[in-house]
GUFIKOL-335958 format. One record per residue (C-alpha): residue number from 1; z, y, x. Coordinates in steps of 0.5 Angstrom, whole numbers. Each point is the difference from the previous one (the first is absolute). Layout:
<kolvos>
<kolvo><nr>NUM</nr><pz>Z</pz><py>Y</py><px>X</px></kolvo>
...
</kolvos>
This chain:
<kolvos>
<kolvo><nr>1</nr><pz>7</pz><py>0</py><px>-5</px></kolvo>
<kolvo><nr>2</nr><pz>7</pz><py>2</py><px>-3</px></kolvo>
<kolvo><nr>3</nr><pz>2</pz><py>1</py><px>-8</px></kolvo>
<kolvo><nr>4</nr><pz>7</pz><py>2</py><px>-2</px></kolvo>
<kolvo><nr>5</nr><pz>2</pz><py>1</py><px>-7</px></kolvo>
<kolvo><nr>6</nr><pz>5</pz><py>-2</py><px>-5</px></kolvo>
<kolvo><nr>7</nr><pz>-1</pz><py>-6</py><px>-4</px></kolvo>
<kolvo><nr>8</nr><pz>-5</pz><py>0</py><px>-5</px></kolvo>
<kolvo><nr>9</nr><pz>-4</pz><py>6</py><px>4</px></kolvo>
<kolvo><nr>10</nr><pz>-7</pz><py>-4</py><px>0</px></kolvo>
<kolvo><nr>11</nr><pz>1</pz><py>-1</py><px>8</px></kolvo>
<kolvo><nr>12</nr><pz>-3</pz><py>-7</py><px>-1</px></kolvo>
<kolvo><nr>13</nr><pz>-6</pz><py>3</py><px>-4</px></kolvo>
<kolvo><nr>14</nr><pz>-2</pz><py>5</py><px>4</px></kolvo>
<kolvo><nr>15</nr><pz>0</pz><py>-5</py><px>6</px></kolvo>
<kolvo><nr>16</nr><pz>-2</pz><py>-6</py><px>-2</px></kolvo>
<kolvo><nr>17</nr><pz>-4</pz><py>2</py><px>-7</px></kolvo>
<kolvo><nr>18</nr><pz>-2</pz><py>-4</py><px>-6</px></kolvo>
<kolvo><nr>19</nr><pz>-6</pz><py>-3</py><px>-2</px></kolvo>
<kolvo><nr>20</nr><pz>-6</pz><py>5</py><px>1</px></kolvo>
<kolvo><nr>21</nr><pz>5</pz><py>5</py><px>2</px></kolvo>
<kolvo><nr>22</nr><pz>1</pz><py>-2</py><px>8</px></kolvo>
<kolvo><nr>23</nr><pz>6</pz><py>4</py><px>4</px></kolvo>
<kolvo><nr>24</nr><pz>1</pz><py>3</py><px>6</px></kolvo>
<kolvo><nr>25</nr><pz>-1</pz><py>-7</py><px>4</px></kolvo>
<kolvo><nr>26</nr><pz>-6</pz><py>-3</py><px>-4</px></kolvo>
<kolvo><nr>27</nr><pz>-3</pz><py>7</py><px>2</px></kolvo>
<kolvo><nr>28</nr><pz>1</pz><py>0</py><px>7</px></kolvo>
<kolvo><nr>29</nr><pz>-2</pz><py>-6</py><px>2</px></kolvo>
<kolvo><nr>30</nr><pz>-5</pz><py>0</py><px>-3</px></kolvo>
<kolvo><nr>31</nr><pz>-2</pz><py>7</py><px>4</px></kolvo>
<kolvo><nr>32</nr><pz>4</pz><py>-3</py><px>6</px></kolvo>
<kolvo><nr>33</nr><pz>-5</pz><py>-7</py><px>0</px></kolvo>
<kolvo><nr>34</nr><pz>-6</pz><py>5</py><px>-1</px></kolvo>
<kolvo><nr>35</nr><pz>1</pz><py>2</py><px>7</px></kolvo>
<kolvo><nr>36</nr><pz>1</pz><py>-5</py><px>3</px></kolvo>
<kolvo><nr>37</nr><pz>-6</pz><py>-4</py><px>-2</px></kolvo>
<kolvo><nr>38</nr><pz>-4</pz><py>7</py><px>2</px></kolvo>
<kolvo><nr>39</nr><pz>5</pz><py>0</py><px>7</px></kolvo>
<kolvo><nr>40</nr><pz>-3</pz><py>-7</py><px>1</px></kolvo>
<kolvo><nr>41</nr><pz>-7</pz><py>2</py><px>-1</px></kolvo>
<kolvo><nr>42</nr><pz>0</pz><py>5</py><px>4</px></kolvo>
<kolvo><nr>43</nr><pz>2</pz><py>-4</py><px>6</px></kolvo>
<kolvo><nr>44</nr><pz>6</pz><py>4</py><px>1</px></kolvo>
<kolvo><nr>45</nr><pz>4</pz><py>-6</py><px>1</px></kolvo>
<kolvo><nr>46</nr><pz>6</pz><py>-4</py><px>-4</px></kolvo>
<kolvo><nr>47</nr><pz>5</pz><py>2</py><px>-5</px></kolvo>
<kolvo><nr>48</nr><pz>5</pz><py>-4</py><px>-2</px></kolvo>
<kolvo><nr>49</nr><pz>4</pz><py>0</py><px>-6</px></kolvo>
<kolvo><nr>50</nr><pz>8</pz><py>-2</py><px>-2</px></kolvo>
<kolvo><nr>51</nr><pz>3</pz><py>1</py><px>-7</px></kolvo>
<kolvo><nr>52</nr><pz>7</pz><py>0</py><px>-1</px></kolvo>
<kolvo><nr>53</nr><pz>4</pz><py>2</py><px>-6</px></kolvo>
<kolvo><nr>54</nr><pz>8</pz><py>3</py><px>-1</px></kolvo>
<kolvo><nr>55</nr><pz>4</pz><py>2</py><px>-5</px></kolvo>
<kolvo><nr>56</nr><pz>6</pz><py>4</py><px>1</px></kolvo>
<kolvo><nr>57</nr><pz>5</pz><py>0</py><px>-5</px></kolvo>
<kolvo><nr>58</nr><pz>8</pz><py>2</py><px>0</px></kolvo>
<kolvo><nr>59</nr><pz>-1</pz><py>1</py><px>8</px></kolvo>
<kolvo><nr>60</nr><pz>-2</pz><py>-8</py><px>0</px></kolvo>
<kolvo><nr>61</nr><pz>-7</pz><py>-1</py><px>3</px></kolvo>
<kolvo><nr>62</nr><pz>-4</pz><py>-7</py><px>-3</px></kolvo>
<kolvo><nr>63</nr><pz>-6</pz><py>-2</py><px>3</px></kolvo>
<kolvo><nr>64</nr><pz>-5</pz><py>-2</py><px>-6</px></kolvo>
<kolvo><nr>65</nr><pz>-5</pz><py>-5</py><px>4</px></kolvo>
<kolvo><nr>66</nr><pz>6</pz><py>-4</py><px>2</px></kolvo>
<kolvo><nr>67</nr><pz>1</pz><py>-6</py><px>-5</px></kolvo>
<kolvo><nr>68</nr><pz>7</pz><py>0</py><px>1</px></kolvo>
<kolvo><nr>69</nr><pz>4</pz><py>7</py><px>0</px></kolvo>
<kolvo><nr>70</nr><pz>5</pz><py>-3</py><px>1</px></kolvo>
<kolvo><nr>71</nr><pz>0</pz><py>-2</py><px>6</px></kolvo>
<kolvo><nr>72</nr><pz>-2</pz><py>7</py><px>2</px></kolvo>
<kolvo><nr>73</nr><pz>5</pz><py>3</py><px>-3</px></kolvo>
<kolvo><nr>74</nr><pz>3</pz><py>4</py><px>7</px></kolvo>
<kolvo><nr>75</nr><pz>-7</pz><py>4</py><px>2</px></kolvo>
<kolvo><nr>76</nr><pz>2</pz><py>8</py><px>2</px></kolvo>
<kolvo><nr>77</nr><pz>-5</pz><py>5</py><px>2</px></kolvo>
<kolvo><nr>78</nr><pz>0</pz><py>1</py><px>7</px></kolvo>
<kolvo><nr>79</nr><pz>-3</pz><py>7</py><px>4</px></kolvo>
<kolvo><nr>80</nr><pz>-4</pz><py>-3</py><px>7</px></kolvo>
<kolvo><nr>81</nr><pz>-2</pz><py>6</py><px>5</px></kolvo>
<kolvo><nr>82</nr><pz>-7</pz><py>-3</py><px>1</px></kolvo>
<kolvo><nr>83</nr><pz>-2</pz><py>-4</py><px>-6</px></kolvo>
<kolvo><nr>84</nr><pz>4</pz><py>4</py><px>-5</px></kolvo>
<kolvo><nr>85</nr><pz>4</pz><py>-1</py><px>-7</px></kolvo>
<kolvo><nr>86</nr><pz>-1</pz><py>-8</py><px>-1</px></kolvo>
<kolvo><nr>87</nr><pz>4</pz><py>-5</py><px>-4</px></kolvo>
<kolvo><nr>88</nr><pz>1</pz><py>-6</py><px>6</px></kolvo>
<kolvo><nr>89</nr><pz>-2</pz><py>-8</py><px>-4</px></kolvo>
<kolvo><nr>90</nr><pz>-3</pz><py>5</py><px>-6</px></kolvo>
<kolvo><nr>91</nr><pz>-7</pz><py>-5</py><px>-2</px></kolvo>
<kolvo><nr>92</nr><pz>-6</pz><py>2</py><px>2</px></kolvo>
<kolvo><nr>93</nr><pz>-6</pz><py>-3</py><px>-4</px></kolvo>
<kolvo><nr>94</nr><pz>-7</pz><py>1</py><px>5</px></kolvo>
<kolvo><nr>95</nr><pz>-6</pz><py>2</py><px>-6</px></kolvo>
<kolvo><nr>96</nr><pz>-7</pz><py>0</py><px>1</px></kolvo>
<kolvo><nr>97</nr><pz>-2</pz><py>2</py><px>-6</px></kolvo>
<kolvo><nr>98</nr><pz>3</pz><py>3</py><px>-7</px></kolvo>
<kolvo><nr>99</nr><pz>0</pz><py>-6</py><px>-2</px></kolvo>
<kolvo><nr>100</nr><pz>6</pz><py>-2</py><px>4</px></kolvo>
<kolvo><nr>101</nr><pz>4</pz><py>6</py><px>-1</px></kolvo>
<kolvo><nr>102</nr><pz>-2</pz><py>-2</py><px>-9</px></kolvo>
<kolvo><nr>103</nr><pz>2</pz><py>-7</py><px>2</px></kolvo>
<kolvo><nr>104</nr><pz>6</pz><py>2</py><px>4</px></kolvo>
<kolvo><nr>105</nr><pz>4</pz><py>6</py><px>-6</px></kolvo>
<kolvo><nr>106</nr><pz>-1</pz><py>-6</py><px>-4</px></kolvo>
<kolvo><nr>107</nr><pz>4</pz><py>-4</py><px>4</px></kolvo>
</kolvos>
C-alpha cells in the first residue's frame, strides 16, 4: 500500500482511520485474516503473515517498527531479479491476527 500527498492531505486518515472511521489497513486486514481463518478451515494449508511498516520522506526512508530510527538511518530500496523491489533490514512483524497489525500501527 503506497500513499503520497502533501502535508496535511489526509494520508494518515484514509490509512489508518479513526475511531469508528477504519482506514485502508483496518479494513484490509480484516478482509485478509478472514481468509485465512477460511484457507485453514478448508484445509488448504498455512498462510503466514509479516507486516512491516515505512515512510519515505525528503528521499529518507524510516522504518517505523524499528525503535531506534536512528540506527536505521541508511535504508535504500533495492530491485532483486527474483524477490523484487524490497528494502534490505526493513522490520518485518509476523501477525496472526488484526490484533497484532492494531497492536503493531500503535507501536
Amino acid at each position: 500500500l503506497f500513499a503520497y500527498g502533501q502535508t496535511g492531505s489526509g494520508k494518515s486518515h484514509s490509512i489508518l482511520g479513526l475511531g469508528q472511521d477504519p482506514g485502508l489497513i483496518p479494513r484490509l486486514s480484516i478482509a485478509l485474516f478472514d481468509s485465512v481463518q477460511r484457507w485453514k478451515q478448508d484445509g488448504q494449508g498455512e498462510i503466514r503473515v509479516w507486516v512491516s511498516f515505512l515512510e519515505i520522506y525528503n528521499e529518507k526512508i524510516k522504518d517505523l517498527l524499528f525503535a531506534d530510527a536512528m540506527l536505521h538511518d541508511d535504508m535504500h530500496i533495492t530491485e532483486h531479479p527474483t524477490l523484487g523491489v524490497f528494502i534490505a533490514d526493513l522490520t518485518e512483524s509476523v501477525a496472526q491476527s488484526l490484533d497484532d497489525v492494531q497492536a503493531l500501527i500503535e507501536f
